[in-house]
Each structure stands twice: as structure tokens, then as C-alpha cells.
ZADO-1210 file (C-alpha; in nm, 4 decimals, padded with zeros to 6 digits):
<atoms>
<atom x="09.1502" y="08.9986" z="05.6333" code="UNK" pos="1"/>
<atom x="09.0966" y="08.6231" z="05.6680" code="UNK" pos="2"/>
<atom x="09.1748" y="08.4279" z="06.0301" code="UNK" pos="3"/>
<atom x="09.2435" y="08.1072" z="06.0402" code="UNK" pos="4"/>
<atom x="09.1972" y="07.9550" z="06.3915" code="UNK" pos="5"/>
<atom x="09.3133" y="07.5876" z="06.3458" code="UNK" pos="6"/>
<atom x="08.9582" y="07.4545" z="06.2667" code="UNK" pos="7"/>
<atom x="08.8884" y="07.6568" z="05.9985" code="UNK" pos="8"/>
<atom x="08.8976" y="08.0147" z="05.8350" code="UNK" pos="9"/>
<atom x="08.6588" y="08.2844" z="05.9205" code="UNK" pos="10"/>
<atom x="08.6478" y="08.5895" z="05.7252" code="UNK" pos="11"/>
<atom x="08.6653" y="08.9486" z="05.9135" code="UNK" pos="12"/>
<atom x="08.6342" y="09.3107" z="05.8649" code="UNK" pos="13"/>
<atom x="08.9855" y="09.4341" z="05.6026" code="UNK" pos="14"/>
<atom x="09.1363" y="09.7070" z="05.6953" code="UNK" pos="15"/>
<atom x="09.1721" y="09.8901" z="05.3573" code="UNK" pos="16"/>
<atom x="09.4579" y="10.1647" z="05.3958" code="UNK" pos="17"/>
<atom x="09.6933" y="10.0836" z="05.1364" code="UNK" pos="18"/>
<atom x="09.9059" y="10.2419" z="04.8612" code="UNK" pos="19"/>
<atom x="09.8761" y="10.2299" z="04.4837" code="UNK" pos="20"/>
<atom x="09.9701" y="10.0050" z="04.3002" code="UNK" pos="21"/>
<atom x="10.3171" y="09.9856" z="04.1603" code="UNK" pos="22"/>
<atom x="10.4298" y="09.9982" z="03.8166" code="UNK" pos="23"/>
<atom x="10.5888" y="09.6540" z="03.6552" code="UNK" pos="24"/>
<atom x="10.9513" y="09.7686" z="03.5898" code="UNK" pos="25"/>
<atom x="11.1216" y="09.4824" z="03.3174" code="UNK" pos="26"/>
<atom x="11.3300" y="09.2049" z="03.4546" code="UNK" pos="27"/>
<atom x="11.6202" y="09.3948" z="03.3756" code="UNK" pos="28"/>
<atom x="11.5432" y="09.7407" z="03.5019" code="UNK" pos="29"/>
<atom x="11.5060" y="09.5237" z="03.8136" code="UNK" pos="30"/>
<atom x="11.8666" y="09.4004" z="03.8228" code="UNK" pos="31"/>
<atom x="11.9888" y="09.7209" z="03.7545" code="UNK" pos="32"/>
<atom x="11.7857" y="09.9031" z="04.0402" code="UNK" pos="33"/>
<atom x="11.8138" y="09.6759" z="04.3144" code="UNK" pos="34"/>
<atom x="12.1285" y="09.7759" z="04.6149" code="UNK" pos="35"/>
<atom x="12.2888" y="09.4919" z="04.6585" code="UNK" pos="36"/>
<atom x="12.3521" y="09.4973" z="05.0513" code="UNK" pos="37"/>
<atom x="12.1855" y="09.7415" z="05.3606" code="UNK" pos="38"/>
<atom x="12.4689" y="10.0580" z="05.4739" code="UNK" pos="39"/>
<atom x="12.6287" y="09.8823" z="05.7646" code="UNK" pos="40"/>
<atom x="12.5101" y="10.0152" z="06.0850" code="UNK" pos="41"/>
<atom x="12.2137" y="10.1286" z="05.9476" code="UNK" pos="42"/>
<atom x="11.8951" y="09.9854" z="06.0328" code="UNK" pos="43"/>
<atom x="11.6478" y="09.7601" z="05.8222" code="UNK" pos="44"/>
<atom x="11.2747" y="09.6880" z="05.8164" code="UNK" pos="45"/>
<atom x="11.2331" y="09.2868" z="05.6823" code="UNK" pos="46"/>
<atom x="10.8744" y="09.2859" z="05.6129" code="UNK" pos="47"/>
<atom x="10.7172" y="08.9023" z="05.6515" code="UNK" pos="48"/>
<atom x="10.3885" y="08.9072" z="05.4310" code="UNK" pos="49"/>
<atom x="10.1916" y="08.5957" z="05.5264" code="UNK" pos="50"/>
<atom x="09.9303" y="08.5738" z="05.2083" code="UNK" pos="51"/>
<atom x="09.7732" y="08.3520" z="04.9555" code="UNK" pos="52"/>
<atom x="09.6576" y="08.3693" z="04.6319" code="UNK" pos="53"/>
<atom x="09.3220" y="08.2019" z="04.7278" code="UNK" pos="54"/>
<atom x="09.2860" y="08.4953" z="04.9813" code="UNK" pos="55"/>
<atom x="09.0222" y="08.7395" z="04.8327" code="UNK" pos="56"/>
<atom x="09.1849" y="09.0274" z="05.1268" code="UNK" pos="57"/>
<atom x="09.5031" y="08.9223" z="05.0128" code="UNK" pos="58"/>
<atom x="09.5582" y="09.1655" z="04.6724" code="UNK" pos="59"/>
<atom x="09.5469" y="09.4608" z="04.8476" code="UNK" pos="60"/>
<atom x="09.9188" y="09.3760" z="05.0787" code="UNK" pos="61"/>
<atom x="10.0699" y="09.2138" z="04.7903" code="UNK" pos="62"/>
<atom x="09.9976" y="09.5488" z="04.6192" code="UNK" pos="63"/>
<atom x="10.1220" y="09.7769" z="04.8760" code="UNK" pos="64"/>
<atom x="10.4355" y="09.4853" z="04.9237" code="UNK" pos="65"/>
<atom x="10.5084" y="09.5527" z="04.5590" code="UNK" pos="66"/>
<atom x="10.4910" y="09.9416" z="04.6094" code="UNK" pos="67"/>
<atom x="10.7734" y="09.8913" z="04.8764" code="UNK" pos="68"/>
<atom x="10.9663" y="09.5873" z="04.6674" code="UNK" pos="69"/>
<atom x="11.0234" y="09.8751" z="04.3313" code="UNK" pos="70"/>
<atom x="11.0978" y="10.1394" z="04.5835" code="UNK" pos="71"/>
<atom x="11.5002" y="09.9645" z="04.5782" code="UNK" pos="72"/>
<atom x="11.5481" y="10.1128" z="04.9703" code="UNK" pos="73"/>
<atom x="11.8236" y="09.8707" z="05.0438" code="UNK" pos="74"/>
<atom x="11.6870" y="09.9278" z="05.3986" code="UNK" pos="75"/>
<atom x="11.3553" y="09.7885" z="05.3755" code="UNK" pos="76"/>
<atom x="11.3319" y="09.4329" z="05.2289" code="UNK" pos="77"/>
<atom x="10.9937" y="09.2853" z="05.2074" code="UNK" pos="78"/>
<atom x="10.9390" y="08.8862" z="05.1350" code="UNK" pos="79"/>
<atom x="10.5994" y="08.7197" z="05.0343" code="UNK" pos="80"/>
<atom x="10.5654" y="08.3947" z="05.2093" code="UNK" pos="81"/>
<atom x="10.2657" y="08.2172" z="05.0741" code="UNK" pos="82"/>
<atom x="10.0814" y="07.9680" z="05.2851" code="UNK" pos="83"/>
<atom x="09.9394" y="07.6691" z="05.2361" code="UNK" pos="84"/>
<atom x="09.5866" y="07.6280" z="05.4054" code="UNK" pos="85"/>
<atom x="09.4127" y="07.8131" z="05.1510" code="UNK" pos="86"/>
<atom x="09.4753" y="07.5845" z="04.8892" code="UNK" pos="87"/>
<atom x="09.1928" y="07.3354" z="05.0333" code="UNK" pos="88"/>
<atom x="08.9416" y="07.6142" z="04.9009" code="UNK" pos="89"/>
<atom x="08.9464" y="07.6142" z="04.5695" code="UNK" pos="90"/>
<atom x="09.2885" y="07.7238" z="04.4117" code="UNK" pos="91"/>
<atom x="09.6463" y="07.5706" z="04.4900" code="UNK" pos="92"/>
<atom x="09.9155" y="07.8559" z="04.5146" code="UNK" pos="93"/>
<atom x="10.2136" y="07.7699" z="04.2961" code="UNK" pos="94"/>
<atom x="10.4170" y="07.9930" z="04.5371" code="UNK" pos="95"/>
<atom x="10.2573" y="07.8111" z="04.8835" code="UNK" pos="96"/>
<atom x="10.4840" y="07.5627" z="05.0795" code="UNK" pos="97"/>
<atom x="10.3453" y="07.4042" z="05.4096" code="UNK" pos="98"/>
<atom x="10.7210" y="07.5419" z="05.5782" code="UNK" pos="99"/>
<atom x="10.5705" y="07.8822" z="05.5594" code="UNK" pos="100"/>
<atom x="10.2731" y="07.8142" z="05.7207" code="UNK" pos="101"/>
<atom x="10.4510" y="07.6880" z="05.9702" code="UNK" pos="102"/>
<atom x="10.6427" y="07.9675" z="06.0256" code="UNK" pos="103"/>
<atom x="10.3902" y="08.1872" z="06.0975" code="UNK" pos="104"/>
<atom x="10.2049" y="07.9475" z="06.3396" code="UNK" pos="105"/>
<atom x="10.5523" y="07.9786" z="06.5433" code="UNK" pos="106"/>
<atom x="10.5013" y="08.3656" z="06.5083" code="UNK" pos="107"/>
<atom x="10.1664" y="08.3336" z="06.6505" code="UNK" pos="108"/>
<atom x="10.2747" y="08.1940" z="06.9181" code="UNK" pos="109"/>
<atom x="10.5560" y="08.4076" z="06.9908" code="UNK" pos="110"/>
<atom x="10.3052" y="08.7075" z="06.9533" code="UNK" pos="111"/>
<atom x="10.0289" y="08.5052" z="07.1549" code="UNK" pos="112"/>
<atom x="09.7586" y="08.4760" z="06.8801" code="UNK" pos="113"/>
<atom x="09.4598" y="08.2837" z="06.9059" code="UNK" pos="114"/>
<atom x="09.5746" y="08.1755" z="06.5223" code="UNK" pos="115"/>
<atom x="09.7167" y="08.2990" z="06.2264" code="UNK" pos="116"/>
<atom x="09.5562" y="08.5137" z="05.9264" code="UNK" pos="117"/>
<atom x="09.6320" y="08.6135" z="05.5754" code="UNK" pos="118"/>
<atom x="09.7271" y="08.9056" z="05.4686" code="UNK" pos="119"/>
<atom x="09.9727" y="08.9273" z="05.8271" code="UNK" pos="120"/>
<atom x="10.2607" y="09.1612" z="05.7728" code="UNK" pos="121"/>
<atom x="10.5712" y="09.1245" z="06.0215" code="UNK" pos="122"/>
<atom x="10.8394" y="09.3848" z="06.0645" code="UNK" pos="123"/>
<atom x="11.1828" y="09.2369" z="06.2161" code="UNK" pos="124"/>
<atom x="10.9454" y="09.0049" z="06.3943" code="UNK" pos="125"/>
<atom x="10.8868" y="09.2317" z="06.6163" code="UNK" pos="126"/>
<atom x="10.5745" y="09.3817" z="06.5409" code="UNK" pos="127"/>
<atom x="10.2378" y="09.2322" z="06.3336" code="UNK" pos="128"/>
<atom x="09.9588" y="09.3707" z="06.1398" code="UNK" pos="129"/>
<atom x="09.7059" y="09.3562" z="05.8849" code="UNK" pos="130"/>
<atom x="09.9251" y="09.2934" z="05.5670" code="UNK" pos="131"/>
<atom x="09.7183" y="09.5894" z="05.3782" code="UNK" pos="132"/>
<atom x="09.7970" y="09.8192" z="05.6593" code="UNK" pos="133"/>
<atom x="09.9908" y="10.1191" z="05.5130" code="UNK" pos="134"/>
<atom x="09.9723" y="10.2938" z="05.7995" code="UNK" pos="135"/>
<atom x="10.0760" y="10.0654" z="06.0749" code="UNK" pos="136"/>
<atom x="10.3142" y="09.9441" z="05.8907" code="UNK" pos="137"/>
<atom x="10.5014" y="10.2814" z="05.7171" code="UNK" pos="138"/>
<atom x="10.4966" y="10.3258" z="06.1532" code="UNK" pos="139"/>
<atom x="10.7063" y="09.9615" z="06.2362" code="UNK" pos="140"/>
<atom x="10.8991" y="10.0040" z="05.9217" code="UNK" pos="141"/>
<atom x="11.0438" y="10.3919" z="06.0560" code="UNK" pos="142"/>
<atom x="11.1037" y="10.2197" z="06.3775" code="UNK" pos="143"/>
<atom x="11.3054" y="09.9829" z="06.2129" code="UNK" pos="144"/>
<atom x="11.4992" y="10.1573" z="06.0116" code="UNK" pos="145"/>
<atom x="11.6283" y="10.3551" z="06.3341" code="UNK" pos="146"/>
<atom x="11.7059" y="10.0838" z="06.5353" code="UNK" pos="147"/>
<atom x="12.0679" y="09.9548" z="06.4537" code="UNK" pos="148"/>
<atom x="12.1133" y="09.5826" z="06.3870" code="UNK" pos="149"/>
<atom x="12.3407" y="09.3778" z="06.6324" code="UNK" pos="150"/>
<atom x="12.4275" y="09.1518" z="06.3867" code="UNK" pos="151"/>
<atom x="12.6084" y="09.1825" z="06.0861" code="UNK" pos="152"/>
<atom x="12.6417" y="08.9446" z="05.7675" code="UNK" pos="153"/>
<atom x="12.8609" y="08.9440" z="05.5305" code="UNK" pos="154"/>
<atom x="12.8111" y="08.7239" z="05.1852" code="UNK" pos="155"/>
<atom x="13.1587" y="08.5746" z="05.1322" code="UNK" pos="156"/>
<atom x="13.0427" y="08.4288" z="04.7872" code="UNK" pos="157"/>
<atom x="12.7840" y="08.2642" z="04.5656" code="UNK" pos="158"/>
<atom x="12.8147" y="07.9921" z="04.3197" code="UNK" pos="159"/>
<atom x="12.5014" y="07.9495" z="04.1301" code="UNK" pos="160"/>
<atom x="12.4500" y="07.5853" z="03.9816" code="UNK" pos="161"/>
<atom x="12.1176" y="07.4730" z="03.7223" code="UNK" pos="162"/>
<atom x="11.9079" y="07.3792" z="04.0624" code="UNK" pos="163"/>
<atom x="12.1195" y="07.5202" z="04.3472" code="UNK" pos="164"/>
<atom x="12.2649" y="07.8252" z="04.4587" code="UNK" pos="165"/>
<atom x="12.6021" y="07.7746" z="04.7203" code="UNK" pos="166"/>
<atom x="12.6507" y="08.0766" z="04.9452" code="UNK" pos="167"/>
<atom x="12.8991" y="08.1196" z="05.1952" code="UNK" pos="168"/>
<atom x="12.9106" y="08.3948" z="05.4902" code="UNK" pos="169"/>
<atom x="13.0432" y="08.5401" z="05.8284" code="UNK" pos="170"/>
<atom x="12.8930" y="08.6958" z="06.1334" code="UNK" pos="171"/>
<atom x="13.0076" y="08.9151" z="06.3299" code="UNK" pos="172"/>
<atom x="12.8218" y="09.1139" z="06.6356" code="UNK" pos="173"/>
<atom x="12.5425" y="08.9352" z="06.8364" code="UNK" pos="174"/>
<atom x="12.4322" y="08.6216" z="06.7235" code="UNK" pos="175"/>
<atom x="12.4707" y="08.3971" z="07.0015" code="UNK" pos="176"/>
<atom x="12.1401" y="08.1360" z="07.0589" code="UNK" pos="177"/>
<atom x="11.9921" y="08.2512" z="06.7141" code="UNK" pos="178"/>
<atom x="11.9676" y="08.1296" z="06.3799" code="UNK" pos="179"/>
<atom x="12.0976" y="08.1857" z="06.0230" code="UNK" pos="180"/>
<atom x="11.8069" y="08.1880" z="05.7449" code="UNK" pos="181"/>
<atom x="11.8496" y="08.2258" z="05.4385" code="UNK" pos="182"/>
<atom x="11.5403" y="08.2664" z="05.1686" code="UNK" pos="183"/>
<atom x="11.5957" y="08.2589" z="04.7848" code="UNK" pos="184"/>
<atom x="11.3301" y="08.5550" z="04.6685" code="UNK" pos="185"/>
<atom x="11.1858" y="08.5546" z="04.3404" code="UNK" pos="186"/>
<atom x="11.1266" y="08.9387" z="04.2264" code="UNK" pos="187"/>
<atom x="10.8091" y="08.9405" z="04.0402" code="UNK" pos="188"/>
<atom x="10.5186" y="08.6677" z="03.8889" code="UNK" pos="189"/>
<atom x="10.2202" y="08.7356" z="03.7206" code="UNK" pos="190"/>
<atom x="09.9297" y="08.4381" z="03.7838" code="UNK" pos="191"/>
<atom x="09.6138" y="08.4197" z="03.6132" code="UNK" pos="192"/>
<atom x="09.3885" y="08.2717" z="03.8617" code="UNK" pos="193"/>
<atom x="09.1286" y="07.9957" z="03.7692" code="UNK" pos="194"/>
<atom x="08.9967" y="07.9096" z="04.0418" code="UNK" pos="195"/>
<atom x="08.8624" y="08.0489" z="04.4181" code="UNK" pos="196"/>
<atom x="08.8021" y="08.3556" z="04.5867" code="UNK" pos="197"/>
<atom x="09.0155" y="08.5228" z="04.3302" code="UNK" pos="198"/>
<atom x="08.9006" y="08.3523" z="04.0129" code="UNK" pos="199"/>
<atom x="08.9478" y="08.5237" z="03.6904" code="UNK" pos="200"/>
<atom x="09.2108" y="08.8232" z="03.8582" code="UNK" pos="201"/>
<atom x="09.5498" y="08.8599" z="03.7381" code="UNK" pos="202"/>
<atom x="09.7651" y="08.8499" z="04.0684" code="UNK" pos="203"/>
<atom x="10.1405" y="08.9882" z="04.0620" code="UNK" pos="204"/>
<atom x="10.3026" y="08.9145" z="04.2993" code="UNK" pos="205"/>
<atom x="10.6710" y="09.0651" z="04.4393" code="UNK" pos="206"/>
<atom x="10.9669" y="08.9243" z="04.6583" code="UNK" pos="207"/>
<atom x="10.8312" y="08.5632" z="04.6763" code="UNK" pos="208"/>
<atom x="10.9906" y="08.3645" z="04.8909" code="UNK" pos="209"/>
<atom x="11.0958" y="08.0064" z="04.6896" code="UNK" pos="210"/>
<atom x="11.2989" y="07.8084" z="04.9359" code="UNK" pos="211"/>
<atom x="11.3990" y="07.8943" z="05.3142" code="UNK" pos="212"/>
<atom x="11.6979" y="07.7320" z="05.4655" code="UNK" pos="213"/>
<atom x="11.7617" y="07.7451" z="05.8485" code="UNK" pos="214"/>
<atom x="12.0581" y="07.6743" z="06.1096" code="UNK" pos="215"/>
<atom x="12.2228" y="07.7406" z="06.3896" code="UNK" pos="216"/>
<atom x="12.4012" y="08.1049" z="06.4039" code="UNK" pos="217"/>
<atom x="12.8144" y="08.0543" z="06.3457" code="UNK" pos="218"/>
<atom x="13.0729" y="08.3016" z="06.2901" code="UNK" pos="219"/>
<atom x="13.1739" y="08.1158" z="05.9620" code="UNK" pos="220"/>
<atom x="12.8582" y="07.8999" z="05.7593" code="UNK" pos="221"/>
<atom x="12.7864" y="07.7623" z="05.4452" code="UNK" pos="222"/>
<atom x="12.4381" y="07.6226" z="05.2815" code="UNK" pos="223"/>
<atom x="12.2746" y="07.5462" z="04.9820" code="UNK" pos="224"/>
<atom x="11.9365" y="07.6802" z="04.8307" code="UNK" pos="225"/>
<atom x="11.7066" y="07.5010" z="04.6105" code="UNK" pos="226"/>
<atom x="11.5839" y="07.7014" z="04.2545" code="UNK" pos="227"/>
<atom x="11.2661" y="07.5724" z="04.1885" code="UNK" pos="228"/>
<atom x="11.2451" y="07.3806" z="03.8394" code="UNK" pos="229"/>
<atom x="10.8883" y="07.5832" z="03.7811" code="UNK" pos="230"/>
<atom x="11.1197" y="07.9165" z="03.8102" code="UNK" pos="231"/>
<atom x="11.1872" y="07.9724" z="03.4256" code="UNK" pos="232"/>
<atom x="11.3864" y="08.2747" z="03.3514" code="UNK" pos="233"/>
<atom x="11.3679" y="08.4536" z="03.6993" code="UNK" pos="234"/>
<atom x="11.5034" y="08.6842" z="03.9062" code="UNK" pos="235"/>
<atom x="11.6337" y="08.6541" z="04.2192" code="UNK" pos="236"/>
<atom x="11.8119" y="08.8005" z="04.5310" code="UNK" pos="237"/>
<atom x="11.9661" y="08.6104" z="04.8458" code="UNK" pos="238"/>
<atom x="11.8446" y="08.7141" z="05.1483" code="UNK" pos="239"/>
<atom x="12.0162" y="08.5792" z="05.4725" code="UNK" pos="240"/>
<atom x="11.8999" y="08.6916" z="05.8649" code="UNK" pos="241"/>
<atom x="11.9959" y="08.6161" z="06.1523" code="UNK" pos="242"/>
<atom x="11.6722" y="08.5955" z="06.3700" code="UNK" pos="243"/>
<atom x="11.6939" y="08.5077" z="06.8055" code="UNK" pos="244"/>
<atom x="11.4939" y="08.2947" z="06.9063" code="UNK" pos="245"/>
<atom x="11.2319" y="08.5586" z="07.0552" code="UNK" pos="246"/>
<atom x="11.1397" y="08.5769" z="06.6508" code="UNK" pos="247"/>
<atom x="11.3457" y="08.9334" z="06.6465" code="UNK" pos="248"/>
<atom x="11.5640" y="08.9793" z="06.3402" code="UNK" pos="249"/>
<atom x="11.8847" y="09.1512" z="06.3926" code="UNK" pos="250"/>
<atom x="12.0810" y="09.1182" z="06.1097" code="UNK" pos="251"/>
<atom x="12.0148" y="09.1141" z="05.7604" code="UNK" pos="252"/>
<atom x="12.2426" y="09.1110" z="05.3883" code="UNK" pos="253"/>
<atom x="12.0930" y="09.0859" z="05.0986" code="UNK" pos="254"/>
<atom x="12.2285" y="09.0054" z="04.7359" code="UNK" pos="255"/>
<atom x="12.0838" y="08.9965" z="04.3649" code="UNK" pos="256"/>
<atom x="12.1871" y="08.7358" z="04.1191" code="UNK" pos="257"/>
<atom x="12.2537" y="08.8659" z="03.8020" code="UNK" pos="258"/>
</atoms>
């Protein structure tokens, strides 16, 4: 595990409980697997990875969050949001954007960190660990799954464009004071890294977060996502959650694109 206390980053002791690693199903057998919404009225475990491909403790969670990603439990969603402040060290992540940094800085706060670290893992925002965690986290993600979400999102429609992707939705339940997200998720990437802590490793990664799009919570909403022009040929899914302003997500739909 690596902190990263505003000043700097300081490496500490990784906790190393995590699962093998998955198996790299084709694109396709990917479309065909993955649900494309949660059971209403059942709960869900969103899973937040906070990582980096400069991150040398940072393998290990994407591993384990690619061991949940092929597991297609519409329940249990986990999204890779690469940060930025490790590209200073060596090796720029293709996948980093400073927004997701800043995310998690607003979930250390909310959680009262001294700072934030890579690999962090976040369940519903509710609850954080060490990223490579199995244990902890196969503990949040149970407790998620039987909680019921208050919220509840439906994905009216999506019209996919060369570089955008429209979607429109409703909500219905509690939603009051919170916000609508919605993150365009890239399944898989394989990077050959050249440079930094991880230099000369093969990284996949899974459920990569590409763009994030945020506002206010309405019972009726539309918004527009933005494909990345680097993102050749892949797949994705639409996630949308509506998240209080505590950081606690209580409602969640998720769609692939075919």
C-alpha cells in the first residue's frame, strides 16, 4: 500500500490477502455474460478502487477487482478509478484523470483521513480498505448486498454517437440532497508498462472508469458521456448512482453497450 499525505507519497506495509487472478474472457464472451441491471430491491456492493499503474502495491487489487469484474454478479459492480499523482514518478497512466483524484481526496475527508492511498477500495462509500484486501472487503461487500437501496434508477434509453453516449433516466425512492453520477466503464485493457515502479509488467486492468459525469439528483435527467478517442474497439457498460452527500451510494443501474 502506498499513502499519499499531500506532500508526498510514503510507502507502507501491503496487506497481501487477495484472490487469484482471473482468467481473460474475449470481448465478446464479455457482452454476452454481463446482467444488464441489479434485481430491484436487492442490494448492491459498488466497489471504488483508487489505484495507479505507477503503484508497485497496486497489481495485487486490480487482480482481485478483476476476479470480482468476470464473476457477472449483477449485484456487485466494481470500477477502477485511476489517479493522477503517481504519474510525477516515472510512468503516466493512460487511464488517470486528475477528477478522480479528486474524488477520493473528498472521500478522505468524509472518512477523516490524514490523506489518501493507492490501492483504497470503497464499498457504497460507506466503508474503506486496503484495495488488495479480500477479506475486508468479501465482509463490506456481504453487508452490502443485504442492505436494500433507497433509490432506484431506471435507464430510459441510450443513444450512442462516434464520441458521446446520450442516456436518459428516472428516479424514484430517496434521492433528495444527493447526486446523479454517471461513469462510462471500460471492461478490460492490457498495458505494457515502460516505465516506474512497475516497469516491464503487463498490467490488465478491469472496469476502468473513462469519464464521470455529476449533477444534482431529479426525478427525470438527462446527460452526456464522453468516449475517449484512445478507446479503440472497447467495451463498455453505463453505470449511473445516486450517491448523498455523506459519500453513501444508494442507488445504482447499470447497462452494457453492445
Amino acid at each position: 500500500m502506498h499513502k499519499y499525505i499531500w506532500l508526498g507519497i510514503f510507502p507502507l506495509a501491503a496487506l497481501v490477502a487477495l484472490w487469484a487472478s482471473p482468467a481473460k474472457p474475449s470481448a465478446a464472451q464479455e457482452r454476452q455474460a454481463a446482467p444488464a441491471e441489479i434485481q430491484a430491491g436487492k442490494g448492491f456492493a459498488v466497489i471504488e478502487l483508487f489505484t495507479s499503474q505507477g503503484c508497485s502495491s497496486c497489481p495485487p487489487a486490480d487482480a482481485l477487482m478483476g476476479k470480482l469484474a468476470m464473476a457477472h454478479d449483477a449485484q456487485v459492480l466494481p470500477i477502477a478509478f485511476h489517479v493522477d499523482y503517481w504519474n510525477r514518478l516515472g510512468w503516466k497512466d493512460p487511464f488517470s484523470n486528475a477528477s478522480y483524484s479528486q474524488r477520493q481526496r473528498d472521500y478522505a475527508s468524509l472518512f477523516h483521513l490524514d490523506g489518501v492511498y493507492t490501492p483504497q477500495a470503497i464499498v457504497n462509500g460507506k466503508r474503506q480498505m486496503v484495495g488488495s484486501d479480500a477479506a475486508l472487503l468479501a465482509s463490506a461487500v456481504a453487508d452490502a448486498k443485504a442492505t436494500a437501496p433507497t433509490a432506484s434508477i431506471n435507464i430510459a434509453s441510450i443513444e450512442q454517437q462516434a464520441d458521446s453516449i446520450h442516456i436518459q433516466y428516472n428516479i424514484t425512492g430517496a434521492y433528495s440532497d444527493a447526486t446523479l453520477q454517471a461513469v462510462l466503464v471500460q471492461e478490460q485493457v492490457e498495458t505494457q508498462i515502460k516505465a516506474g515502479e512497475n516497469k516491464g509488467l503487463s498490467l490488465t486492468n478491469y472496469h476502468i472508469a473513462r469519464d464521470l459525469k455529476e449533477v444534482p439528483a431529479t426525478a427525470t435527467g438527462q446527460l452526456y458521456l464522453q468516449i475517449p478517442s484512445t478507446a479503440t474497439n472497447a467495451v463498455f457498460k453505463i453505470v449511473l448512482l445516486v450517491q448523498q452527500a455523506d459519500g453513501k451510494i444508494v442507488g445504482m443501474a447499470q447497462k452494457q453497450l453492445l
